[in-house]
N, CA, C and O atoms as a DFTB+ gen file, in Angstrom:
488 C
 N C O
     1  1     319.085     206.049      26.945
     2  2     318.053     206.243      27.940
     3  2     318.730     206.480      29.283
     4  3     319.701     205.746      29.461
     5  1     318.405     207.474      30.444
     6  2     318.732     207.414      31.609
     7  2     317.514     207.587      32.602
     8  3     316.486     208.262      32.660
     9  1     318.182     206.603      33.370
    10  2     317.469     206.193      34.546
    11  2     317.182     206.918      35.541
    12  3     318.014     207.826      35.539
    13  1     316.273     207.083      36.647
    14  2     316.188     208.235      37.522
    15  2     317.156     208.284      38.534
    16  3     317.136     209.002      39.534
    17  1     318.385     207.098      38.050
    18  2     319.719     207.624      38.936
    19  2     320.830     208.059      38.611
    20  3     321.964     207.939      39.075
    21  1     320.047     208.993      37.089
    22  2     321.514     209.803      36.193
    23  2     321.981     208.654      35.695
    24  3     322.582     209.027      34.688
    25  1     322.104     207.288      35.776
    26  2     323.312     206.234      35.213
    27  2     322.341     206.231      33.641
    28  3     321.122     206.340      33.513
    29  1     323.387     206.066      32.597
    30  2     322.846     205.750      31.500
    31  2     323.090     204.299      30.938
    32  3     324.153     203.682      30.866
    33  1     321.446     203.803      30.445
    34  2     321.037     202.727      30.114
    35  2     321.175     202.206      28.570
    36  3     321.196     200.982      28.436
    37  1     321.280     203.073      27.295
    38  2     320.998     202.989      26.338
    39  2     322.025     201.753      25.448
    40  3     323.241     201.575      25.523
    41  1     321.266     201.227      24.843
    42  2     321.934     199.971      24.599
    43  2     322.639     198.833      25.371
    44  3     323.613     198.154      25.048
    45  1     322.062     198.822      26.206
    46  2     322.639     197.663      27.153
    47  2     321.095     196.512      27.786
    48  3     320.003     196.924      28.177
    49  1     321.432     195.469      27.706
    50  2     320.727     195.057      28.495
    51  2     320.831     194.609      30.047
    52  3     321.576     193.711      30.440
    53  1     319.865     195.465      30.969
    54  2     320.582     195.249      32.110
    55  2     319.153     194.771      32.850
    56  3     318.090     195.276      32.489
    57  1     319.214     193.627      34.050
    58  2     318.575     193.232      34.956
    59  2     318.930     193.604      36.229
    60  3     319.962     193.545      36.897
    61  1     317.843     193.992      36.386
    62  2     317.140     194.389      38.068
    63  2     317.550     193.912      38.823
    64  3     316.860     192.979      39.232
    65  1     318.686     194.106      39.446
    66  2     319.016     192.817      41.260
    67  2     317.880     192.775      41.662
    68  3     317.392     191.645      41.640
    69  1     317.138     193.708      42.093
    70  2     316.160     193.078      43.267
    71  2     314.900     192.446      42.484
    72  3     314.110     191.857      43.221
    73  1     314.627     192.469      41.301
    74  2     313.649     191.399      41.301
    75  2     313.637     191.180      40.027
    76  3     312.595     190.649      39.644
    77  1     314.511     191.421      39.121
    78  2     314.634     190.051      38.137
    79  2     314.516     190.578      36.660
    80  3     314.999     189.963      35.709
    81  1     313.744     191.925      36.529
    82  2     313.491     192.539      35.368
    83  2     314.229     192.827      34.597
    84  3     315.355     193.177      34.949
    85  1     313.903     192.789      33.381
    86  2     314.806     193.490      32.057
    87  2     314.505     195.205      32.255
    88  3     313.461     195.838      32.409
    89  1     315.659     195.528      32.187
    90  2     315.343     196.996      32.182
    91  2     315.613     197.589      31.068
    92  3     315.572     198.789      30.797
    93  1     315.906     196.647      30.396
    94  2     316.591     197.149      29.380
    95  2     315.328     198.030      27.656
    96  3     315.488     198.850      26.752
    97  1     314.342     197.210      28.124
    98  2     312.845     197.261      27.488
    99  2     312.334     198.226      28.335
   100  3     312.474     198.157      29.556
   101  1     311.627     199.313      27.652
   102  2     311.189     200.761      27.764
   103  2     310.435     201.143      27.242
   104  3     310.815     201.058      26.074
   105  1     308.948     201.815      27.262
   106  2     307.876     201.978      26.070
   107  2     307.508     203.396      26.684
   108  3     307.592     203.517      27.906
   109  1     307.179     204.281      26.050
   110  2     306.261     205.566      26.243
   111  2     305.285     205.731      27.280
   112  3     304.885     204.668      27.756
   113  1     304.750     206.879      27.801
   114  2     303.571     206.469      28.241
   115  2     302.442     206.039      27.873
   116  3     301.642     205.426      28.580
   117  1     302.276     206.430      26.395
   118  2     301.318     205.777      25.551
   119  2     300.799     204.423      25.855
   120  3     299.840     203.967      26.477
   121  1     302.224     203.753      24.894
   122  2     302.251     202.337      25.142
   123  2     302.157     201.847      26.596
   124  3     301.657     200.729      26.727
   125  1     302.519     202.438      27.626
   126  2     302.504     201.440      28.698
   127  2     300.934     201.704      29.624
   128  3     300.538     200.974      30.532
   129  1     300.125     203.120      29.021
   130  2     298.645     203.310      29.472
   131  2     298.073     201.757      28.832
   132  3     297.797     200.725      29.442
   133  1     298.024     202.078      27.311
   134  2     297.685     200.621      26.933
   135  2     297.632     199.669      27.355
   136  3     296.587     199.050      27.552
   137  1     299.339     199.096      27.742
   138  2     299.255     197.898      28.460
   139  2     298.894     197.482      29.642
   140  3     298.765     196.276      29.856
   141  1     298.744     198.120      30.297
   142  2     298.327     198.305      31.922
   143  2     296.862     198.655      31.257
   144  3     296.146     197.656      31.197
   145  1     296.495     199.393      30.944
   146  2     294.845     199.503      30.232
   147  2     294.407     200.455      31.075
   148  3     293.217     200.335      31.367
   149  1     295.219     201.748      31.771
   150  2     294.621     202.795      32.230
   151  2     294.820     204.269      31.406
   152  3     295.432     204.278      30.338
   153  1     294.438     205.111      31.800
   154  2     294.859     206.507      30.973
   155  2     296.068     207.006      31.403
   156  3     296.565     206.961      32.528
   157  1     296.472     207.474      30.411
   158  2     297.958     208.382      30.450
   159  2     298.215     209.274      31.669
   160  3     299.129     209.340      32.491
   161  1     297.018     209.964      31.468
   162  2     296.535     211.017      32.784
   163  2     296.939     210.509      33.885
   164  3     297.822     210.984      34.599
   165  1     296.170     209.283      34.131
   166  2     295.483     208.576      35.810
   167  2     297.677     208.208      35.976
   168  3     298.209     208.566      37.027
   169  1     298.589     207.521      34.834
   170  2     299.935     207.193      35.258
   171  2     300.576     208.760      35.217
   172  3     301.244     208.850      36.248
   173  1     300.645     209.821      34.591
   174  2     301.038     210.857      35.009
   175  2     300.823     211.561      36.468
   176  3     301.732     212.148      37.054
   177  1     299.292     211.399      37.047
   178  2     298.979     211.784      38.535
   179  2     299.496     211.172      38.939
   180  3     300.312     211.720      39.681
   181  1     299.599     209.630      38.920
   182  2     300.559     208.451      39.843
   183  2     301.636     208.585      40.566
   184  3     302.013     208.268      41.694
   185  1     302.192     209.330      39.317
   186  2     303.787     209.648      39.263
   187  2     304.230     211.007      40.046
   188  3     305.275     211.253      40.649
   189  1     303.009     211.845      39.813
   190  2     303.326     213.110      40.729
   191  2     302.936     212.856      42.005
   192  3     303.747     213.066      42.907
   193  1     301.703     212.387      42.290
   194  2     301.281     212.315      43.302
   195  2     302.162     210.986      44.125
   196  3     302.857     211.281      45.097
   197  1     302.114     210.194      43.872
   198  2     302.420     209.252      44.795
   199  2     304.306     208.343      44.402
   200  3     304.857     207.355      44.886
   201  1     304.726     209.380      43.286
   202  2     306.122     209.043      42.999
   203  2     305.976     207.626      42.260
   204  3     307.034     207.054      41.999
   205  1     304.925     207.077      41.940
   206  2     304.997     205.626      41.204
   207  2     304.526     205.615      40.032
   208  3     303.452     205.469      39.450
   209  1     305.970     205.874      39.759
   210  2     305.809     206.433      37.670
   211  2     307.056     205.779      37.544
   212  3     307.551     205.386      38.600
   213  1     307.650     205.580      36.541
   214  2     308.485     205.064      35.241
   215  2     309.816     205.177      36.246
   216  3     309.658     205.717      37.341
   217  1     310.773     204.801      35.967
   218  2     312.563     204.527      36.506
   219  2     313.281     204.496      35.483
   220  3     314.372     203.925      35.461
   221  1     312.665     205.227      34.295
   222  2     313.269     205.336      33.237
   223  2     313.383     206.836      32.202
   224  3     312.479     206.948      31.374
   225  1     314.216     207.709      32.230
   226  2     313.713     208.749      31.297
   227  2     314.132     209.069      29.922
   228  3     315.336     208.821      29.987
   229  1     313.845     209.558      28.431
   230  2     314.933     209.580      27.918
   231  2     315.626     210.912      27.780
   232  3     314.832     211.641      28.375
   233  1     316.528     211.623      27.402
   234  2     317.417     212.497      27.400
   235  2     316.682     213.692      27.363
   236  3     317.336     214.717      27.559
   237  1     315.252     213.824      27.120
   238  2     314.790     214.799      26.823
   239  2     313.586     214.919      28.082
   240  3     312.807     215.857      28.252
   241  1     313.703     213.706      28.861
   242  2     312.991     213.950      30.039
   243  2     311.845     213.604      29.636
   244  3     311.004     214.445      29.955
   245  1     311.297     212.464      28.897
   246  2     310.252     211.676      28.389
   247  2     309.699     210.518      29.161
   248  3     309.816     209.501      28.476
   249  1     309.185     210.295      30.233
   250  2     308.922     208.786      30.755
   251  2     309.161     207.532      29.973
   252  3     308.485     207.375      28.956
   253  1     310.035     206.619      30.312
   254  2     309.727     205.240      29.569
   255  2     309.320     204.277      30.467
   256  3     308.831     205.130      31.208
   257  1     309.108     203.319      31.013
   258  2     308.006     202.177      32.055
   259  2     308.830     201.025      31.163
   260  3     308.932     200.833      29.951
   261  1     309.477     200.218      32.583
   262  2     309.775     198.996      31.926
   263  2     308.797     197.816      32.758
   264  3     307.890     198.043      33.559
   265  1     309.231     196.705      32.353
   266  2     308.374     195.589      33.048
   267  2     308.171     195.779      35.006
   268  3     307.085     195.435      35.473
   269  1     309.070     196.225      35.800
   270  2     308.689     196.668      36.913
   271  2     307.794     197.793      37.479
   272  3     307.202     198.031      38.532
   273  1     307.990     198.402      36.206
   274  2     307.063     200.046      36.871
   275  2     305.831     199.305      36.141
   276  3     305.218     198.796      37.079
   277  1     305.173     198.992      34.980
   278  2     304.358     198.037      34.769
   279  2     303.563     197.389      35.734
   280  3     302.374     197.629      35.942
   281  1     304.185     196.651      36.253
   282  2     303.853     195.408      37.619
   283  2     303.412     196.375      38.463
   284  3     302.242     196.308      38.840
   285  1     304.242     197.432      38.909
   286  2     303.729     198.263      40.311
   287  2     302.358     199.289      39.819
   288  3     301.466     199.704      40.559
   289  1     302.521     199.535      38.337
   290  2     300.946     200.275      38.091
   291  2     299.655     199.033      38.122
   292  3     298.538     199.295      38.567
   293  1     299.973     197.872      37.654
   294  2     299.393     196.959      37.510
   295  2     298.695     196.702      39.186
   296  3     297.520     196.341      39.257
   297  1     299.275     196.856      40.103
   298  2     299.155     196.540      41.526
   299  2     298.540     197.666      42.034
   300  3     297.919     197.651      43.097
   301  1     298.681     198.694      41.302
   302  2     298.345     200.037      41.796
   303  2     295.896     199.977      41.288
   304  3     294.898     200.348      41.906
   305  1     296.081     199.459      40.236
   306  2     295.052     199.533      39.442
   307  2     294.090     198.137      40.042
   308  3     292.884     197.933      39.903
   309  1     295.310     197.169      40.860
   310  2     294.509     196.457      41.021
   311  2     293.879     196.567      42.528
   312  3     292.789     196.085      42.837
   313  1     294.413     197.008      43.076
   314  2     294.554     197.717      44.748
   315  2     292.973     198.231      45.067
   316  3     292.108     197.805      45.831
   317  1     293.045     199.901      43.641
   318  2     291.996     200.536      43.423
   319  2     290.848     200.059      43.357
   320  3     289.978     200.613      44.028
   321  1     290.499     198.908      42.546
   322  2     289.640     198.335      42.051
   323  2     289.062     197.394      43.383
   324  3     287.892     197.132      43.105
   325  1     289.346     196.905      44.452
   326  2     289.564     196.701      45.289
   327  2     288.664     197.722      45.999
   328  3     287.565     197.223      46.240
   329  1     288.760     198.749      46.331
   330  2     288.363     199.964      46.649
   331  2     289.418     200.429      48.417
   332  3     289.007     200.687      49.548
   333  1     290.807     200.341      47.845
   334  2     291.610     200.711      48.490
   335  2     291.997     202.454      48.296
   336  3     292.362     202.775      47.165
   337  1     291.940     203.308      49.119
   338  2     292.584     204.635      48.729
   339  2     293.804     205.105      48.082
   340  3     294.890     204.914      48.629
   341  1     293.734     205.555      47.240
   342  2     294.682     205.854      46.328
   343  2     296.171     205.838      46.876
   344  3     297.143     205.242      46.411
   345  1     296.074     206.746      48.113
   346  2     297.724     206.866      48.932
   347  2     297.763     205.408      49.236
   348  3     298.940     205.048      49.286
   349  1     296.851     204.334      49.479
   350  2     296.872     203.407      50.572
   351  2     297.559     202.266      49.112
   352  3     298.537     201.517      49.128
   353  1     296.924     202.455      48.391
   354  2     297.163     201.521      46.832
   355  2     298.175     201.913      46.710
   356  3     298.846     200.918      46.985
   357  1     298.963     202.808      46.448
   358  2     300.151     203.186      45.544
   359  2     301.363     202.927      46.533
   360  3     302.458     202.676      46.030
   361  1     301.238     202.971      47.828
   362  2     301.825     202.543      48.724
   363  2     302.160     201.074      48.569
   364  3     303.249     200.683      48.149
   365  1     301.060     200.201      48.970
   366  2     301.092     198.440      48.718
   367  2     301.641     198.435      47.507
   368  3     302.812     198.069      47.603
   369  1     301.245     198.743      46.091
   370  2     302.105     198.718      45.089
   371  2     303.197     198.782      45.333
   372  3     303.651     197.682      45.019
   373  1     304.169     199.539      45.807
   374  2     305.213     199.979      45.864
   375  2     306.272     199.331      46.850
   376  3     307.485     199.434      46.668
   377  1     305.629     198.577      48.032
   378  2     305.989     197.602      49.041
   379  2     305.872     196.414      48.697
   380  3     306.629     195.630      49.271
   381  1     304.869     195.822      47.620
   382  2     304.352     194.507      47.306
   383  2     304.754     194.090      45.908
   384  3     304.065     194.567      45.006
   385  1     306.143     192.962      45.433
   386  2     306.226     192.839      44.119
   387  2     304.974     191.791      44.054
   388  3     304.378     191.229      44.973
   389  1     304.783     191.727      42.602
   390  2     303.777     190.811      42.087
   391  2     304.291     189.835      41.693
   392  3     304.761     189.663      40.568
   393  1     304.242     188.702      43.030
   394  2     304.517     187.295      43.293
   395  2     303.788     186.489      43.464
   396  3     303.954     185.493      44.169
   397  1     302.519     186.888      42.623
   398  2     301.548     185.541      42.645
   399  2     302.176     184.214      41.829
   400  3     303.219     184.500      41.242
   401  1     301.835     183.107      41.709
   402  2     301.808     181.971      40.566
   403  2     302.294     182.588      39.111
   404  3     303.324     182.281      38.510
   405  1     301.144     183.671      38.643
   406  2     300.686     184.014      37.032
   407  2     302.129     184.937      36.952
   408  3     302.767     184.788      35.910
   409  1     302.624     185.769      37.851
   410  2     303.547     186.615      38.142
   411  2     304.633     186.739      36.760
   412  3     304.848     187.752      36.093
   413  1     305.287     185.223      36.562
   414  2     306.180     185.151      35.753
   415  2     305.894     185.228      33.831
   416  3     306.422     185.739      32.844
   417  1     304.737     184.372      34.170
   418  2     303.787     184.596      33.203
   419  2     303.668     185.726      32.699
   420  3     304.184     185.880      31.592
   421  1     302.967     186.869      33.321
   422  2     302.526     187.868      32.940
   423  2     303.659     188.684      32.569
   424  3     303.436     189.560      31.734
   425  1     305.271     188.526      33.195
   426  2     306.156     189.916      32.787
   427  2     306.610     188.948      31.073
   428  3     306.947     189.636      30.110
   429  1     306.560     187.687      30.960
   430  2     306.693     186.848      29.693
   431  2     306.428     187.652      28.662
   432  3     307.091     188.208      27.786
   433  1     304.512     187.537      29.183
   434  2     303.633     188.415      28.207
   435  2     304.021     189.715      27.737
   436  3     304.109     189.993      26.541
   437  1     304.287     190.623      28.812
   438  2     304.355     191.992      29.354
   439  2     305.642     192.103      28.094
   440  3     305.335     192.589      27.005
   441  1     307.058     191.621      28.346
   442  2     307.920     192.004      27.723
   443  2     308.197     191.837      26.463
   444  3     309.002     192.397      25.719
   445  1     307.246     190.790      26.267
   446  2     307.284     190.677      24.703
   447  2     306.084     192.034      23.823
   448  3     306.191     192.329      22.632
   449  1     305.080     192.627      24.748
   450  2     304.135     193.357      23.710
   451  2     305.083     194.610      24.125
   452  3     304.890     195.530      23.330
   453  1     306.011     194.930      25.081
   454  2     306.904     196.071      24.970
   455  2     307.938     195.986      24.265
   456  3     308.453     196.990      23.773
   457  1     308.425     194.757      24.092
   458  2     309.648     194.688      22.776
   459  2     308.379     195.356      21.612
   460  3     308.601     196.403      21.003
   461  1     307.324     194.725      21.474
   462  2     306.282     194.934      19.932
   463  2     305.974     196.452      20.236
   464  3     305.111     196.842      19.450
   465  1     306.267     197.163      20.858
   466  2     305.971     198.311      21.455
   467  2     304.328     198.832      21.806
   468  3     304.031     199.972      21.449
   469  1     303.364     198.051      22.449
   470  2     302.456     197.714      22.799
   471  2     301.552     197.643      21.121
   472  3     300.695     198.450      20.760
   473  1     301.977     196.637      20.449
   474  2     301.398     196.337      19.281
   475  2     300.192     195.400      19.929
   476  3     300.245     195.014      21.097
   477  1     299.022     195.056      18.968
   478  2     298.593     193.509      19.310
   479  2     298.118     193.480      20.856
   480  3     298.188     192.478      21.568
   481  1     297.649     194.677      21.240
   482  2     296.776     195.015      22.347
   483  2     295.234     194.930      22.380
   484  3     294.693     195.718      21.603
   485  1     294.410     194.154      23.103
   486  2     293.415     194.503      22.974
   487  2     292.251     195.497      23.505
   488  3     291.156     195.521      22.942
């Protein structure tokens, strides 16, 4: 797998200095619409429009989303819902890690249904 800084990731497990993530866990866009629970579409516009898409590609130029790009769509969806403007959401996403309480909790959750490769979704 390579990352959107040319360095290649594949088989290694590597964590995030700045905030803690496995990067090493990677799912499709499929799987990660699922888990986040939005459409493929709405994270493809994300990504063009506002650059907050995946930090992960594979060799063939495929998006993969690990537990951080996750968190920042997660923030992005939750922003929206909110009824924040899209530039204004994807922005705070992108400035704001998700450091609530549940925070640690949730990437727990998060990384285990992306190891299952969003199996066991509801």
């Amino acid at each position: 797998m390579v990352d959107s800084r040319g360095g290649n990731e594949r088989g290694v497990s590597a964590i995030d200095a700045d905030n803690g993530h496995d990067t090493s866990i990677a799912v499709p866009i499929d799987d990660a619409a699922r888990i986040v629970g939005v459409a493929t579409s709405s994270l493809r516009t994300w990504d063009r429009r506002f650059t907050l898409g995946p930090s992960a590609f594979t060799e063939a130029g495929y998006r993969r989303f690990t537990c951080a790009d996750l968190d920042r769509v997660e923030l992005m969806r939750r922003f929206l819902s909110e009824g924040l403007l899209p530039a204004t959401a994807a922005r705070r996403a992108v400035e704001h890690p998700a450091d609530d309480l549940h925070a640690e909790a949730r990437r727990t959750s998060k990384r285990e249904r992306l190891r299952s490769g969003g199996q066991g979704l509801s």
